[in-house]
C-alpha positions in Angstrom: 15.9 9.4 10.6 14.4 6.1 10.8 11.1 7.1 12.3 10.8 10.1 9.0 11.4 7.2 6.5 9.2 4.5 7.7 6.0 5.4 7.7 6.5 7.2 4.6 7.8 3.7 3.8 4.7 1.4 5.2 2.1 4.0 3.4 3.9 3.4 -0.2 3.5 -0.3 0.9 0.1 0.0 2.0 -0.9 2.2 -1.4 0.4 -0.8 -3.5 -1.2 -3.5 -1.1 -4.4 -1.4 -2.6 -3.3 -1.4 -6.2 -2.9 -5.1 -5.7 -6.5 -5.4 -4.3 -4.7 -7.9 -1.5 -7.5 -9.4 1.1 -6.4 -9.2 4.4 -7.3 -11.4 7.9 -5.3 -10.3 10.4 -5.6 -11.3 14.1 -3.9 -11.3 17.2 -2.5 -7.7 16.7 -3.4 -7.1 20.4 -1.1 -9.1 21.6 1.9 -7.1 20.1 3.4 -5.1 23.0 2.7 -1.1 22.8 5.6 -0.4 24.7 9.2 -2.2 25.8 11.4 -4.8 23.6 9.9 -7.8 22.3 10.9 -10.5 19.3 9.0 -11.1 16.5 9.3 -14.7 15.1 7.6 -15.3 12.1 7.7 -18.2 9.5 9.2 -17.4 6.3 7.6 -18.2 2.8 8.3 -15.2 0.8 10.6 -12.8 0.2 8.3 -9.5 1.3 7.7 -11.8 4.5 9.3 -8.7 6.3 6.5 -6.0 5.3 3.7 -8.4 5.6 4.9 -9.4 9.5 5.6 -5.8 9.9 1.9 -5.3 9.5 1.2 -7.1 12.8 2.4 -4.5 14.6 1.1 -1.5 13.1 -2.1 -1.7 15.2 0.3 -1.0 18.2 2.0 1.6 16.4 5.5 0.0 16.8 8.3 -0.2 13.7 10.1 -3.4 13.6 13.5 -3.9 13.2 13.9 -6.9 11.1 17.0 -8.7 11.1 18.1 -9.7 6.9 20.9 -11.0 5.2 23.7 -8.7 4.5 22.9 -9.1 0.7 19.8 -7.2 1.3 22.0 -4.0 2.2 24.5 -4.5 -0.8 21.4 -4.1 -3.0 21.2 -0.5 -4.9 17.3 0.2 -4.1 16.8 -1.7 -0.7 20.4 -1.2 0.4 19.6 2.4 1.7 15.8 2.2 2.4 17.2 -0.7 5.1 20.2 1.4 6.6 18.0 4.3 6.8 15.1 2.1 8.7 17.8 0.5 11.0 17.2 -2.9 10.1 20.1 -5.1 10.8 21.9 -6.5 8.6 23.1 -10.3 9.2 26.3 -11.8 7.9 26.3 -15.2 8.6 30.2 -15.9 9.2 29.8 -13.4 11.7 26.4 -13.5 13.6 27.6 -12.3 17.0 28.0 -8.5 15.5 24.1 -8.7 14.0 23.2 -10.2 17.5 24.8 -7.5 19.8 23.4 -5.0 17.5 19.7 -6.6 18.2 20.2 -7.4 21.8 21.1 -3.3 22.4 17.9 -2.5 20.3 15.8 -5.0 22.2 17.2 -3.4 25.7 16.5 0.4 24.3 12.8 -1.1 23.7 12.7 -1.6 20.6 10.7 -5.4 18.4 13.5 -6.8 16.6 11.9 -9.2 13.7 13.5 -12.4 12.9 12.6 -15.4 11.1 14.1 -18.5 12.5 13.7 -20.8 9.7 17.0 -18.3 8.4 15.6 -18.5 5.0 12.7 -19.4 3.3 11.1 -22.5 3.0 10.2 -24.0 -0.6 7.9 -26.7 1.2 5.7 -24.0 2.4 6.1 -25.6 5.8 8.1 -24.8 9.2 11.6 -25.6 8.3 14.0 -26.4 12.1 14.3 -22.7 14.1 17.5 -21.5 15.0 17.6 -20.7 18.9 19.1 -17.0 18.0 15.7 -15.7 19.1 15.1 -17.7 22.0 18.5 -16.3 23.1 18.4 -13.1 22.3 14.3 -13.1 24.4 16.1 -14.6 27.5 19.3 -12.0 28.0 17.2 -9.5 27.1 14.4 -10.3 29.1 11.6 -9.5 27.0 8.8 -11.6 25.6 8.7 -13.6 22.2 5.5 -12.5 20.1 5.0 -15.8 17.4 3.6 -14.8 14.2 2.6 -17.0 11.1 1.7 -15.5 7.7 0.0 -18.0 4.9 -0.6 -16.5 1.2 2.3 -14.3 1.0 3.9 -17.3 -0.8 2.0 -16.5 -3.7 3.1 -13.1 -4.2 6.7 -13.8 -5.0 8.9 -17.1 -3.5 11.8 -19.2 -4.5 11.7 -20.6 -7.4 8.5 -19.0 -8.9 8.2 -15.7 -10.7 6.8 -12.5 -9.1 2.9 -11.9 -9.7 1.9 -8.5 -8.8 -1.1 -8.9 -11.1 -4.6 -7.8 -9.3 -5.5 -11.1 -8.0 -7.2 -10.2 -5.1 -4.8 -12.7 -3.2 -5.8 -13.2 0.5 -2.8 -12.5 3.2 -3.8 -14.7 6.4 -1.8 -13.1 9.8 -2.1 -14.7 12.9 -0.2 -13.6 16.1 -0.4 -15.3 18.9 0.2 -14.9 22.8 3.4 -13.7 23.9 5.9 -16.3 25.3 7.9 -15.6 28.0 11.2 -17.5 28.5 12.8 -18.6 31.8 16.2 -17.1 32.3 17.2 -20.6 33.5 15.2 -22.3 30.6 17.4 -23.6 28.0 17.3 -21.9 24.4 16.5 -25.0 22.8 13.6 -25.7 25.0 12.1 -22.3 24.6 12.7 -22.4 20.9 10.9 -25.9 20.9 7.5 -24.0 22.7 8.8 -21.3 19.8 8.6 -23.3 17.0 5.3 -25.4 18.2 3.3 -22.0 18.6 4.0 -20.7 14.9 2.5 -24.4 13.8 -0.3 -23.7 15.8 -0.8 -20.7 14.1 0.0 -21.5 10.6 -2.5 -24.3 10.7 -5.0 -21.6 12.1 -4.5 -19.4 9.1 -4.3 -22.2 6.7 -7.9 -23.6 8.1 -8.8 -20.1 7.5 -8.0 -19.3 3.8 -10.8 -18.7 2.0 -9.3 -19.9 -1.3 -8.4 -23.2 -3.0 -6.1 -24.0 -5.9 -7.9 -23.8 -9.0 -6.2 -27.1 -10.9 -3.1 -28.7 -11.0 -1.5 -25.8 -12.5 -2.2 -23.6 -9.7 -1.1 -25.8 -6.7 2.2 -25.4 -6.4 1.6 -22.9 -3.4 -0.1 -25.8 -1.8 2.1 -27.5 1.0 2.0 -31.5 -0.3 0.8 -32.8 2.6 -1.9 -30.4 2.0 -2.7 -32.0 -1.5 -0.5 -29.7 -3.5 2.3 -29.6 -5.7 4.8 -27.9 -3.7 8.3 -29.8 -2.9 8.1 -32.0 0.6 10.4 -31.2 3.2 13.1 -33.5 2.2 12.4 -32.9 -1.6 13.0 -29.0 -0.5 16.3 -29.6 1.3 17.6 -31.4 -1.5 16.4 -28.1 -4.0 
């Protein structure tokens, strides 16, 4: 059922990508696995985060199985398009169901998507990464596939209103080498290399963007130590 409804799912996305006349620069797809388990670690800036890492494996043809908050399931129109696409659903006061559920899919062969930063960061940069996919890599034994996305932000985030106007808003994907954890590596360690790897790759994209804010009023998607208005780390925490 899942494999029916997805790509039915992915072209709706892809036909509305089109109506949105999004600019896309994707690279790295080649290192996405095209057969066996793997994790997916992206950075999290927006909500539709999930479709646009999704995207970086497409190239491979695999589905993702992306790892959300229970609330995402609750929801009337998401609620069944997620079921149906066997995404997982997360409840925080009791993560060791979503992670057996994730660690069987990763040993079936299947990428399980998660972001580490567990929600999304208003700073626009890495917030601290759980170790959940560094340990769910290592008893699994499959490889960690980093993944940063930069633009998405400006779609629809925290604390700003959706804009689904034809802006022709660039998407930068980057996905970098694999990483393969040490069964006797610790989890923090690995998620360390993790975390370190996404930088290296958000700065990639961000170098990359072909687009500047246009004034003031425009740079709130702008990380501040970037010259723009959005909220520092510690003013984000505090939010």
């Amino acid at each position: 059922m899942a494999d029916l409804l997805y790509p039915p799912v992915i072209g709706a996305a892809r036909t509305w990508f089109k109506a949105l006349d999004l600019r896309f620069d994707i690279q790295g797809t080649e290192h996405v696995p095209k057969h066996g388990g793997a994790v997916l670690v992206s950075n999290h800036i927006s909500y539709l985060d999930f479709i646009f890492s999704g995207l970086a494996a497409r190239p491979a043809k695999r589905l993702v199985r992306f790892m959300a908050k229970e609330s995402v399931f609750r929801h009337k129109v998401s609620g069944p398009l997620m079921r149906a696409m066997k995404h997982i659903p997360v409840d925080r006061s009791r993560g060791e169901n979503a992670y057996a559920h994730a660690l069987k899919a990763l040993r079936s062969g299947e990428i399980i998507g998660v972001f580490p930063e567990a929600t999304i960061s208003r700073s626009f940069t890495l917030k601290d990464f759980k170790s959940g996919a560094a340990r769910l890599a290592q008893e699994a034994r499959v490889p960690l596939v980093p993944v940063a996305l930069w633009g998405t932000q400006r779609l629809w985030t925290k604390g700003h209103k959706r804009d689904f106007g034809r802006n022709h808003v660039p998407i930068g994907i980057r996905v970098g080498e694999p990483l393969h954890p040490g069964a006797d590596e610790s989890a923090v360690t690995v998620t360390e290399r993790l975390r370190e790897r996404v930088q290296e790759l958000l700065e990639a994209a961000q170098r990359a963007y072909p687009v500047s804010p246009k004034g003031p009023a425009d740079s709130w998607w702008m990380p501040a130590h970037l010259g723009g208005t959005a909220p520092t780390p510690a003013q984000a925490q505090a939010l």
